[in-house]
N, C-alpha and C positions, 0 to 999 in steps of 0.2 A: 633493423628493419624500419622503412620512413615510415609513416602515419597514414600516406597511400595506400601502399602495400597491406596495412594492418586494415584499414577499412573495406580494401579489397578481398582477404580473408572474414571479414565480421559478414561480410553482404552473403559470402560463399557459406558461412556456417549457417547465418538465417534462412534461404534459399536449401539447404540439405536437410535442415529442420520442421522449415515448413512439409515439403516433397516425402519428408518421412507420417509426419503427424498426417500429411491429404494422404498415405497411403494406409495406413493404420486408420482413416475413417470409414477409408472405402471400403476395407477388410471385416469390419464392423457394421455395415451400410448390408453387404453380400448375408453375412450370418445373417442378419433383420429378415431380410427377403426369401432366406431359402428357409427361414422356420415358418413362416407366415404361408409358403407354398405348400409346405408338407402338413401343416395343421387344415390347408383347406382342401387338401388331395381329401383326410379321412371325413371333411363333409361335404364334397361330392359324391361321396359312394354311402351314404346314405341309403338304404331301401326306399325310404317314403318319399327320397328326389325319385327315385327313379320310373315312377307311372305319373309325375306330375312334369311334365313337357314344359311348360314356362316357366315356372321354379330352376328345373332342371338347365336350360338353356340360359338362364340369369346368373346361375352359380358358375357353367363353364367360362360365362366372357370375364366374371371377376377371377377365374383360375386362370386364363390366357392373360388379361390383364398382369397379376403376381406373377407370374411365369415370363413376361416381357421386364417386368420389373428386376429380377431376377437376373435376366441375363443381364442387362444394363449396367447391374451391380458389379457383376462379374468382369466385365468390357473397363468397366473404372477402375475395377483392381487392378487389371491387367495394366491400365495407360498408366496408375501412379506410381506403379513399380519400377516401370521403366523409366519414369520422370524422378523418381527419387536416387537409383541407381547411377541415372547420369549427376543428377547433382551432386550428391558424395563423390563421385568419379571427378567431375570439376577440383570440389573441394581439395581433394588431396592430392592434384596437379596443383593446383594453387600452393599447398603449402609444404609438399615436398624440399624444394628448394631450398628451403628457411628453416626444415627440421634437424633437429638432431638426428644424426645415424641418418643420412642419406641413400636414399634405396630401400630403406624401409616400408618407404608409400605415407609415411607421415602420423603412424602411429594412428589409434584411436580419435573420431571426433572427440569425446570430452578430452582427450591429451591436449588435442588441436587449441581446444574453446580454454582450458587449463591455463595453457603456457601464456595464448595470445593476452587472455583478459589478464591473465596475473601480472603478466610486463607491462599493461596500461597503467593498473592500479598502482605500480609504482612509480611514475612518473605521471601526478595527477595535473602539473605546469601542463607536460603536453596534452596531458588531455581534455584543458580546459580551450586551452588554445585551439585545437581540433574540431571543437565543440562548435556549434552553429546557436546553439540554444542551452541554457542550465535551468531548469525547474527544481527548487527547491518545497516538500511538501511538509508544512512546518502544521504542527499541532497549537501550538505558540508553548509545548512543553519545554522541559529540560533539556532533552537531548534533540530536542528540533531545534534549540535556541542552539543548543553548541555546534551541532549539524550546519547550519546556516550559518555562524561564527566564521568556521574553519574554510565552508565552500566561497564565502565574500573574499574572507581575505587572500585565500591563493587566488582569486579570480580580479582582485585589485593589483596584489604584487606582477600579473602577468597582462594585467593593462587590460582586461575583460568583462568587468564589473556591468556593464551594458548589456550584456550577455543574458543574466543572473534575473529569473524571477520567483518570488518568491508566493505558494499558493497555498489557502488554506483550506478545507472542507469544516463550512459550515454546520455542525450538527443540533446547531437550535437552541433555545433555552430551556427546551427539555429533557436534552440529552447531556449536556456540556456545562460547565461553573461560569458564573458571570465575566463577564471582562476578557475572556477567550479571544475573541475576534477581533476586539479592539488591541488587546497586548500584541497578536500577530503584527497587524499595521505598525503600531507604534516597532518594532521590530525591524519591523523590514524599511521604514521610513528614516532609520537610527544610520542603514546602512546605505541608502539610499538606490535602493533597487524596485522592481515593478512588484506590487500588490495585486495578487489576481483572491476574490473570494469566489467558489463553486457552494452553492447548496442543493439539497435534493428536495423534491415538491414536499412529500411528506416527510414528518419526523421519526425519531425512533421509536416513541409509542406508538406512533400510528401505523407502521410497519407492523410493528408486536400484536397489536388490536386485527390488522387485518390477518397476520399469518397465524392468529391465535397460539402463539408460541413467544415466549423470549427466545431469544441468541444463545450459543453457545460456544464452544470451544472448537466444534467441528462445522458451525453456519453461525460465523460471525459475518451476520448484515451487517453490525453496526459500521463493520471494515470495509465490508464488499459493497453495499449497497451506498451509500453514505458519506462513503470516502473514494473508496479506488474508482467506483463507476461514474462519480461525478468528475472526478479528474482524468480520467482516457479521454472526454473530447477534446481535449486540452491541447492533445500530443498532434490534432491533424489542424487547428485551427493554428496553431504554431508554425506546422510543415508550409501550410499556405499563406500563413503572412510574411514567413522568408524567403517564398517565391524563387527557391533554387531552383538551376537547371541540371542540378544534380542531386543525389540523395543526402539530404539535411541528417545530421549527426544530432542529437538531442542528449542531454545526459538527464535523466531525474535521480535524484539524491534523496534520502530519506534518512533519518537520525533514529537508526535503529543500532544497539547494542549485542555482540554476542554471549555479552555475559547475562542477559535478559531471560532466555528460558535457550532448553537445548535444540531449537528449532530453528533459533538466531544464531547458535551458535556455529552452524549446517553452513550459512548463507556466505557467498563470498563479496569479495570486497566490488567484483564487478561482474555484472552477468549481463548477456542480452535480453530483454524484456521482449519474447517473443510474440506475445499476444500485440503489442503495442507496434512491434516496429513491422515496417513493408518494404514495397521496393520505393517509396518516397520519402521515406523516413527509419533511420534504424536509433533505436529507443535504449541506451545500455543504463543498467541502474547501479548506483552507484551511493555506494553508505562508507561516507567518509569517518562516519565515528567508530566503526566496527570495532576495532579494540578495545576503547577506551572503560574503562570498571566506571562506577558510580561514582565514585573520589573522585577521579578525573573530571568527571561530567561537572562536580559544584566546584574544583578547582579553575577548573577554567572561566567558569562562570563566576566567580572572585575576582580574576585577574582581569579579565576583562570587563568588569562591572556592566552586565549583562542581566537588562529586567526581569528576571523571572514573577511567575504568577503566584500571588500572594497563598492560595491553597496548598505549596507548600510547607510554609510555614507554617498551617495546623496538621502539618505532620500527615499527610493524603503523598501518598509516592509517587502516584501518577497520572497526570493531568492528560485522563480518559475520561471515556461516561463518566458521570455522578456516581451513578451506580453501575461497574464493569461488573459483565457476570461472572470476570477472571480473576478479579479483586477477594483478597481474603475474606475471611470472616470479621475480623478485628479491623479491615480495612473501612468495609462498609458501614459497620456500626457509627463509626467514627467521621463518614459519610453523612449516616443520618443529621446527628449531632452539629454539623456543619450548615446543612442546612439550616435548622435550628436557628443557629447561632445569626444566619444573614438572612434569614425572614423567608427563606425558599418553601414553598408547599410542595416540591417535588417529592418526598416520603408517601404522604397523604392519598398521592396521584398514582404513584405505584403499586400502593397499596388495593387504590381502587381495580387497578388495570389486570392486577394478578387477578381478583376477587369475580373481574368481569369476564376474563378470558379462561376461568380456572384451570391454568398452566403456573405451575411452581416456579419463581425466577432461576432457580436451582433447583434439582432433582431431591438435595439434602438440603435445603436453606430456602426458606419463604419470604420475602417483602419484609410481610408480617412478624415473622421471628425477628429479623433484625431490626424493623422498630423496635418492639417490645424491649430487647437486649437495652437500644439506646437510650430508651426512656428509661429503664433500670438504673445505666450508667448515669445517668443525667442526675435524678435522685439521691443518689448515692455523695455526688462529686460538683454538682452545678453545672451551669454550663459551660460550651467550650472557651476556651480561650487561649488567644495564643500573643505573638507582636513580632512586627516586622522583622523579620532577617532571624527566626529560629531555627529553619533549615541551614541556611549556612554554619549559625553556630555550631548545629548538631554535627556540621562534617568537617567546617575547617577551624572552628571557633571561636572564642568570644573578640580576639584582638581583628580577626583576618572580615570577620562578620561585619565589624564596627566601620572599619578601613573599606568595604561594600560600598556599603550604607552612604557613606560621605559622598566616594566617585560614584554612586550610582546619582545620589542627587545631584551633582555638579552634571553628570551627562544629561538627564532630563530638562534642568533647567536648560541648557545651551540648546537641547531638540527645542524645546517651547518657543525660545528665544528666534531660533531660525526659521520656524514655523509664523510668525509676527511678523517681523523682515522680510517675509517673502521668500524665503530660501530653501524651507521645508515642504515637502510634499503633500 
């Protein structure tokens, strides 16, 4: 199947997608309206409306009012039915011919969306080439640094590197460890592709302050607010600086792991981004590390003598909030400690913020508990300490660490050096 054809299929599933989701609102739009008519049928017939004539006459136009409403509801179930019908109907004219077991009508959409995206994701040459646009969303972590590693260089070997920008979400120096932003650039300058940074007006305490709530597992701001919502305008200022007269292919990448919790492990290697993509742009996302275990992650980052961000090294796993409210118990302490150690007042501030908004950072676990703990720790053992290249020793070792260390300083200096020359970005 050509890459036509496969985008001609990707447009047919987004369009069946939509036409289902508009028909399941309008389905939901109708319920709203006929509960809200039948709740004010029982206070129109009220006794004491009924000897008061202008009262009485005020409730009937807002009941005719609900009651227009209502049918409106109904008239829109009815059109998106028909409108999603025909587009599934589309769809699997479309992809009949290319199915297995011909005659079948082309199995189930997810078979459809299954087969299609799983055949992309293995031939990601073609799909870079295809590409109009690559957005890489790097934390400047681990697995964004190898995430972006893997995305440059098949996007160099296939002559597209032009293509490739790489974007970060700025979460502030309240939310985030020093040098975050900078590491990104230096990063994405290493490989010589476009730096885009997005920030949100306010920070994550200030979110917290105003929602009187911290984050959690089920309303992670920190993600939605912070991060993805600052990067969605991303995807139309894109569609219109590349000014096609057709619809713009965009791939965003993300350096996410399945082995990370069982929720990543769900995600596949390629899906449509249905909120993101239209009929000017289709948005497929795309996690090129999805396999890859931890080992992998700092093996490659060895081999490649690939800057990672010194917080690994005092042993923090992951170059998130300071303080994630998903992070262990033994994580955070360790957290605290950290700051400590580089002069940060972030504890202090937390401290104050739990104290001001009296919402617990955790249901079981306080700010304040894990000070306390740190400061025990601290007592106990002094403080933190750690030295350059401990994370790699701890994964690939003392010889493999050392042999880092040398080619990460020889790449730096040569970035510096090009950067002097004129050469660097």
């Amino acid at each position: 199947m050509d890459m036509t054809t496969r985008r001609r299929l990707l447009e047919g599933i987004r369009r069946a997608h939509q036409a289902d989701a508009a028909y399941t609102a309008a389905g939901r739009a109708r319920t709203r309206a006929a509960k809200a008519t039948a709740v004010h049928v029982r206070s129109t017939r009220d006794p004491q409306l009924q000897g008061a004539f202008a009262e009485l006459k005020a409730e009937q136009a807002v009941h005719a009012g609900l009651v227009r409403r209502e049918q409106e509801a109904g008239a829109k179930v009815r059109r998106t039915f028909t409108a999603a019908r025909a587009a599934n109907r589309a769809l699997a004219a479309l992809y009949t011919p290319y199915a297995l077991g011909r005659g079948t009508g082309g199995g189930s959409r997810s078979g459809v969306v299954a087969a299609l995206l799983g055949e992309l994701a293995e031939t990601p040459r073609e799909l870079i080439l295809a590409a109009d646009k690559i957005l890489v969303s790097t934390s400047a972590g681990k697995d964004s640094l190898v995430c972006g590693h893997r995305v440059v260089t098949l996007a160099a070997e296939a002559g597209c590197l032009d293509k490739v920008v790489m974007v970060h979400a700025d979460l502030g120096e309240e939310s985030e460890w020093p040098g975050v932003r900078e590491l990104a650039q230096r990063q994405a300058e290493r490989w010589g592709v476009e730096f885009i940074v997005v920030k949100a007006d306010r920070g994550l305490l200030g979110l917290v302050e105003k929602r009187g709530m911290w984050p959690d597992a089920a309303r992670r701001l920190c993600t939605a607010t912070l991060k993805r919502d600052q990067i969605a305008p991303l995807f139309k200022r894109i569609t219109d600086a590349l000014g096609l007269d057709e619809q713009a292919l965009i791939l965003s990448a993300l350096g996410i792991r399945a082995a990370e919790s069982p929720a990543r492990a769900r995600k596949l290697p390629l899906s449509i981004d249905m909120r993101a993509s239209t009929g000017q742009r289709m948005v497929l996302t795309w996690h090129p590390i999805l396999e890859l275990s931890e080992a992998d992650v700092w093996q490659q980052i060895a081999d490649a003598a690939l800057e990672y961000h010194p917080v690994y090294d005092a042993l923090i796993p992951r170059l998130s909030c300071v303080f994630c409210v998903l992070a262990g118990r033994d994580v955070l302490v360790r957290a605290v400690r950290l700051c400590w150690a580089l002069g940060l007042d972030l504890p202090a501030r937390y401290v104050a913020l739990e104290e001001h908004i009296g919402h617990r950072f955790r249901e079981k676990l306080s700010v304040t508990e894990i000070v306390a703990e740190a400061a025990r720790i601290e007592a106990e053992e002094g403080p933190l300490v750690w030295a350059r290249g401990d994370a790699l020793r701890r994964h690939v070792g003392e010889e493999a660490a050392a042999d880092y260390l040398r080619r990460l300083a020889l790449v730096l200096t040569a970035q510096c050096g090009g950067k002097r020359d004129g050469r660097g970005q």
